[in-house]
N, C-alpha and C positions, 0 to 999 in steps of 0.2 A: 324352337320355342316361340310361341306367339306373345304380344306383346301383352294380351289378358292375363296368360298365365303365368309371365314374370312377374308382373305388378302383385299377381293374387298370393303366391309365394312366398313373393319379397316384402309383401305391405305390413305384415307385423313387427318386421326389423325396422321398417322403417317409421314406422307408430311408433314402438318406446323407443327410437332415436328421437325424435319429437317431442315425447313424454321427457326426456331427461334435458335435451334442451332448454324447455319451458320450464321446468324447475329451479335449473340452472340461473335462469335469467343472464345476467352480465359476470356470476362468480361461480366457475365451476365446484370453485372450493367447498359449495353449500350439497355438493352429492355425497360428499364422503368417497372413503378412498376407492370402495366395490364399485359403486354406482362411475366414477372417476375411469378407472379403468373399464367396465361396459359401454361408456360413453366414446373411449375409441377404442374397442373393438367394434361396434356398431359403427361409426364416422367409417372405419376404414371398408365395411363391407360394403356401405353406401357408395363408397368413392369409387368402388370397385364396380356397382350396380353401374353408374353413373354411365363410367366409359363404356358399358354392353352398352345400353341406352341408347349416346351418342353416336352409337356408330351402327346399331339397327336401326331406330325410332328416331333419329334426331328431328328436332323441330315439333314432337308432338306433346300434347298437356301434360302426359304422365312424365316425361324427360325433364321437362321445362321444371315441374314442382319437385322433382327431383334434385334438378340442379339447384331450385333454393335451398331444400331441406341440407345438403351438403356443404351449402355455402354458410348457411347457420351456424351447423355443429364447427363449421373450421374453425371458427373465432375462438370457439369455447376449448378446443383441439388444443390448438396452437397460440393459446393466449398468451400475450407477454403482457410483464408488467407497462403500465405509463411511465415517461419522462419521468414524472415527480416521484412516484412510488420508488424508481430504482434510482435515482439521487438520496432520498431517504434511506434504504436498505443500503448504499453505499458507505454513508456520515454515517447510521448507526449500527450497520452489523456487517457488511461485507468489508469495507476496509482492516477493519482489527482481527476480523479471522482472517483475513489472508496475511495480517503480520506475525500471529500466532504460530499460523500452520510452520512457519519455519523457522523453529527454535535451534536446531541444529546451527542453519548458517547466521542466525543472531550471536550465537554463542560466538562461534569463529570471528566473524567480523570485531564482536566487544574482545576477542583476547588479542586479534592481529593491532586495532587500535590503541587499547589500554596497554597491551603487552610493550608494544614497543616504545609506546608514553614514558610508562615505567622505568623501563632498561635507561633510555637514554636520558631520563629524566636523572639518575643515579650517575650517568656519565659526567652529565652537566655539572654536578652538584662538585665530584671528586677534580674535573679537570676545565674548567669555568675558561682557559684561556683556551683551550679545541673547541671546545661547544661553541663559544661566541663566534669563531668563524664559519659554520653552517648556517649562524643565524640571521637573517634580511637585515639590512640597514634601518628599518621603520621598526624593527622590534629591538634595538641593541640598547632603548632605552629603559627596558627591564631589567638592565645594571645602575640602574640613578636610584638615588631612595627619591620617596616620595611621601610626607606625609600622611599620618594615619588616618583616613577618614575623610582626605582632602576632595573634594570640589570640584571637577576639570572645569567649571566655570564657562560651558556652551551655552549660547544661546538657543531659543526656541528651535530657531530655524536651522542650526547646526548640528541638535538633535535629530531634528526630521532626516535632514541629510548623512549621517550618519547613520539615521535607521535605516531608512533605504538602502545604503550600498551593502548594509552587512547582511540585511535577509538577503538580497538580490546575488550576494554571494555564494550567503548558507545554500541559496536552492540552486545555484551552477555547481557547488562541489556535491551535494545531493544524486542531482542531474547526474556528472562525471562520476560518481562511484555505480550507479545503477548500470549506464552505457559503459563502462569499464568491462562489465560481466560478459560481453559478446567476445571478449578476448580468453576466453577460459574459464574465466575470472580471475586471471595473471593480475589485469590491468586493476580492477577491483582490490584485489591486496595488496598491491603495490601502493597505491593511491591511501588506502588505510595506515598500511606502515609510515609512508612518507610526512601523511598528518601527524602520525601519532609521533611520529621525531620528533617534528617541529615542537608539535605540544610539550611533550617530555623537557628537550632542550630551553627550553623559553622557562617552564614552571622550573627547571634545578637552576636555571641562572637566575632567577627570582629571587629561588629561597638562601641561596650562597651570597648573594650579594645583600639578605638582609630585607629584602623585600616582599618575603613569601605571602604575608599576612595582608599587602596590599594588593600583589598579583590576585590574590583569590579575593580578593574583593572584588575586582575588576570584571573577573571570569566566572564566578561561581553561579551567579544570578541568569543568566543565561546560556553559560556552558551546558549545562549538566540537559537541558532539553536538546541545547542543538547537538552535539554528540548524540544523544540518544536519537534524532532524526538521520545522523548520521550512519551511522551502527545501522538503522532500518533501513534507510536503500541503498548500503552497501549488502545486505543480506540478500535482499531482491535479485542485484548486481550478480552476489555470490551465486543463488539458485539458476541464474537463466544463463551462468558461466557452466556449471554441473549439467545443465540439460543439453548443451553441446558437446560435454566431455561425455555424459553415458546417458544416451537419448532412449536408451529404453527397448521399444518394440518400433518404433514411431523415427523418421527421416530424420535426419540432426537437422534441418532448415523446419522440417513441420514441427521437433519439439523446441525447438529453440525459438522459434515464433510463440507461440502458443504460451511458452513461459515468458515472454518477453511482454506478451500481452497483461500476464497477471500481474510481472515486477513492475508495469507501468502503473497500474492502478493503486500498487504502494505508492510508488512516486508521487505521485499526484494526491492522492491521500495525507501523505506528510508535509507535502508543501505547506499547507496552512500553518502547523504548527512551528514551521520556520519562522514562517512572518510572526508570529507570537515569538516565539526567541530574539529576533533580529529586532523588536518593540520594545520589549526588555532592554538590550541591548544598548538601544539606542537612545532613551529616555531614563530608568530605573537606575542603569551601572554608573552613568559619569554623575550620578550624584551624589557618589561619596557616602554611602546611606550605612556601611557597618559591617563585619562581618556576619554577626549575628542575622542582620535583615537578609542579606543576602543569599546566607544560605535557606533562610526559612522563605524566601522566595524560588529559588532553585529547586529548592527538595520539592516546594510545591506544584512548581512546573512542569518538574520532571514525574512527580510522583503521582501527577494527576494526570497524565499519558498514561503512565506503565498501568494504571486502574484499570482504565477503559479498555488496555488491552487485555488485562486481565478477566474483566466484567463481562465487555460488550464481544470478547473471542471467543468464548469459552464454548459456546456449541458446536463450531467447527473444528478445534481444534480435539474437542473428545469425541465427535460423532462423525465426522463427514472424513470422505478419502483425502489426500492433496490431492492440488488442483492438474496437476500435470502428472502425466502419465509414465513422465522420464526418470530415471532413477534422482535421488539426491546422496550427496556425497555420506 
């Protein structure tokens, strides 16, 4: 084949490859789905003329306009979102369906936390002198009563300082329940259970020793979010535990990557609304503001999470596959 006769051949594919380019402009999205998919099957016949081209004709006019027309359509091919665009689509719709899609290990994660809160919270309450020996020296003061409504009486700047260390915690036990999940997820519900004792233990020697009503003063206003960021990447934790115990079709290092990749984007995704828990925390709670406030703070912190997951999830979780190919438990 001579170089006239490929060109005269090939010159109408490569015309409405042109034609859809230039309609295109900079957003394939304006061809619709037909025209979308014509646009690479034609890119790929191109790509294909290209390399005959290169390796008969290289060097000559017809190649050369070739090679741009190829180089055009690649963009529009293989376009990815910008920086901004996909921080966007992250804050408003990719992070909450990927917290969504795993309601399974939400579920688990809330009953291994709560479940053992529960249990040993009942232990605490019936046997108040064993519980107090599990529990840290810096928490043994949840056996003092403490005035209703009282004050802790911090300054500005020992608010701050308080706020600080306690997000900076919320997001290491965060952190530690997600990285947990490379162990099975052993490591992951251990780490759930062992909070949820402490929690349990602490909230029955609370309410045994007469104090319940102040503990949950203390705790309710930014418990109820940080737990819930808890529970969330301990689930992540859980799924990329499950994608090493039954990877599917796919190498337990390739699915166990690959889910490790998604439960990191929970992670990081929740981290913010720690630091909003840990602000709470550290400014809202020592000030003695009521139960009543407190909890209408809490419910609202928490309740204005589970929304957005509710809201801003919802298409992936009814429409789109998981994101991993590995089995989940």
């Amino acid at each position: 084949m001579n170089l006239e006769r490929f060109a005269h051949e090939r010159g109408d594919a490569w015309s409405d490859l042109d034609a859809l380019v230039e309609t295109a402009g900079r957003r394939p999205e304006r061809l619709g789905a037909a025209n979308v998919r014509r646009l690479g099957e034609l890119y790929r016949a191109a790509a294909a003329d290209l390399s005959l081209a290169r390796t008969q004709w290289p060097g000559d006019p017809v190649t050369l306009r070739l090679e741009q027309r190829v180089g055009r359509a690649r963009y529009l091919v293989y376009d990815a979102p910008t920086r901004r665009e996909s921080v966007r689509a992250f804050i408003t719709r990719d992070y909450w369906q990927a917290v969504r899609t795993r309601k399974l290990e939400l579920a688990i994660a809330a009953v291994l936390l709560f479940g053992s809160a529960g249990l040993s919270g009942l232990w605490a309450d019936r046997d108040p002198g064993a519980a107090a020996g599990v529990v840290p020296g810096a928490y043994q003061a949840v056996t003092h009563r403490r005035p209703h409504g009282a004050d802790l009486r911090l300054s500005a700047g020992e608010r701050t300082g308080i706020s600080g260390e306690i997000f900076t915690n919320n997001i290491r036990v965060t952190l530690l329940a997600f990285a947990a999940g490379v162990a099975a997820g052993v490591g992951t519900a251990l780490l759930l259970i062992v909070n949820g004792v402490m929690l349990g233990v602490v909230a029955g020697l609370a309410v045994g020793s007469g104090n319940g009503r102040v503990f949950f003063e203390l705790v309710t206003a930014h418990g109820l979010l940080e737990l819930s960021c808890i529970v969330v990447a301990a689930a992540a934790g859980l799924r990329m535990g499950w994608a090493l115990v039954e990877p599917g079709s796919l190498k337990r290092t390739t699915a166990l990557g690959r889910e490790a990749r998604e439960a990191m984007k929970v992670v990081l995704g929740t981290a913010p609304w720690l630091v909003v828990a840990g602000l709470i925390e550290g400014f809202l709670t020592p000030a003695g503001l009521g139960l009543p406030a407190v909890l209408a703070i809490g419910i609202a912190a928490a309740g204005a999470y589970w929304s957005l997951v509710l809201v801003l999830g919802r298409t992936r979780a009814r429409d789109e596959p998981e994101p991993s190919s590995a089995g989940t438990p």
